[in-house]
VMD Tcl script that draws the C-alpha trace (Angstrom):
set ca {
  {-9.09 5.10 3.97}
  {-8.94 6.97 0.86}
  {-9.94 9.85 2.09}
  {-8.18 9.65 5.26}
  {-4.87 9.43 2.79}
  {-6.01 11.80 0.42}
  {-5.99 14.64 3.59}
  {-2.56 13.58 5.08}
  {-1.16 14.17 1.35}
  {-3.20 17.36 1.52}
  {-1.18 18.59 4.63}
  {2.20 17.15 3.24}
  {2.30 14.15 5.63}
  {3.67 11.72 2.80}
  {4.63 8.65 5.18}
  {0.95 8.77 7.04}
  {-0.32 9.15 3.12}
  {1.48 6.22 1.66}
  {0.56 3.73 4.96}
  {-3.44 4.75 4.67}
  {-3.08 4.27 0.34}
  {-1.34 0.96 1.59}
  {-4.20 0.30 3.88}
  {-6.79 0.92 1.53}
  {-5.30 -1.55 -1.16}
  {-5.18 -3.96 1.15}
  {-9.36 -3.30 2.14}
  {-10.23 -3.31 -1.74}
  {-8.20 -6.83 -1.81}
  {-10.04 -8.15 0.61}
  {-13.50 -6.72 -0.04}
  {-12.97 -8.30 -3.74}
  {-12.18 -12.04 -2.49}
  {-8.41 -11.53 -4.10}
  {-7.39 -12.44 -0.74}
  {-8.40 -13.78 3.09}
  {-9.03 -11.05 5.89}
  {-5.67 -11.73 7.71}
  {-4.94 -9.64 10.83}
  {-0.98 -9.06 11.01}
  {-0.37 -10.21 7.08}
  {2.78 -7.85 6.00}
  {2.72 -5.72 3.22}
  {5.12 -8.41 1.48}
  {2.66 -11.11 2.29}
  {-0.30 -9.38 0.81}
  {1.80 -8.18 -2.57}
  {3.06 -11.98 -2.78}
  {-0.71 -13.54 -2.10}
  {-2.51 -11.20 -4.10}
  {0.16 -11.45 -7.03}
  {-0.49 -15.17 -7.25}
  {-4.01 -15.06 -7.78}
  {-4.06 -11.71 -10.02}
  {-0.14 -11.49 -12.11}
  {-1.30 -8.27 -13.21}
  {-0.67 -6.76 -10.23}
  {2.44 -8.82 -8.42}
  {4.90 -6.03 -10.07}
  {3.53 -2.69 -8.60}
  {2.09 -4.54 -5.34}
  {5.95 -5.85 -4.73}
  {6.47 -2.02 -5.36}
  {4.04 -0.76 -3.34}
  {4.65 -3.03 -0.37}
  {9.03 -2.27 -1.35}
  {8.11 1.32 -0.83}
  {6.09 0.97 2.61}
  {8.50 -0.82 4.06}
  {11.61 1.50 2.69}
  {9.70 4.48 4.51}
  {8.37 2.46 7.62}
  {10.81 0.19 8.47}
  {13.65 1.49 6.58}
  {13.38 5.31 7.53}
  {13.55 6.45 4.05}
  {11.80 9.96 4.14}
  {8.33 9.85 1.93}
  {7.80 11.88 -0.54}
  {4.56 13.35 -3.01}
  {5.96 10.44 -5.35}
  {5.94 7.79 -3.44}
  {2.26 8.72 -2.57}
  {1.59 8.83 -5.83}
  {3.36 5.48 -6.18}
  {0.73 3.87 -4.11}
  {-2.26 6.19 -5.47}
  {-2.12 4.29 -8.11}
  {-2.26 0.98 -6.68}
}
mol new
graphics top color blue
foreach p $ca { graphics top sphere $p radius 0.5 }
foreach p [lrange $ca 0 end-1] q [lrange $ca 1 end] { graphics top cylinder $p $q radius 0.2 }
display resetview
């Protein structure tokens, strides 16, 4: 998923950049037993669940999750920062 995210930021394609860097956090969660596989969890859900068991990360996985939502649900246009944002998740 990293590399699918790391081409969409290649081409510009911010929004499709930031969902797949979403995605991917999400994967590494899971893979490390932070959190349950959960089909349908929201990006909320996972910052929230994941925050409780690791407090280092609540703050930018509440960002990460704030900024996902602002450009998926909220229409806000994506930008290289906001993929950067979540490349650092």
């Amino acid at each position: 998923m990293r590399a699918e995210a790391d081409a969409f930021a290649d081409r510009g394609e911010w929004a499709q950049a930031v969902r797949a860097r979403l995605r991917a956090v999400v994967c590494t969660l899971e893979e490390r037993g932070v959190i349950d596989p959960r089909p349908g969890r929201t990006a909320t859900e996972v910052a929230f669940e994941a925050g409780a068991v690791r407090p280092d990360l609540r703050d930018p996985l509440r960002r990460g999750a704030r900024t996902f939502g602002e450009i998926w649900y909220g229409r806000r246009t994506a930008t290289e920062a906001y993929d950067a944002l979540l490349r650092e998740l």
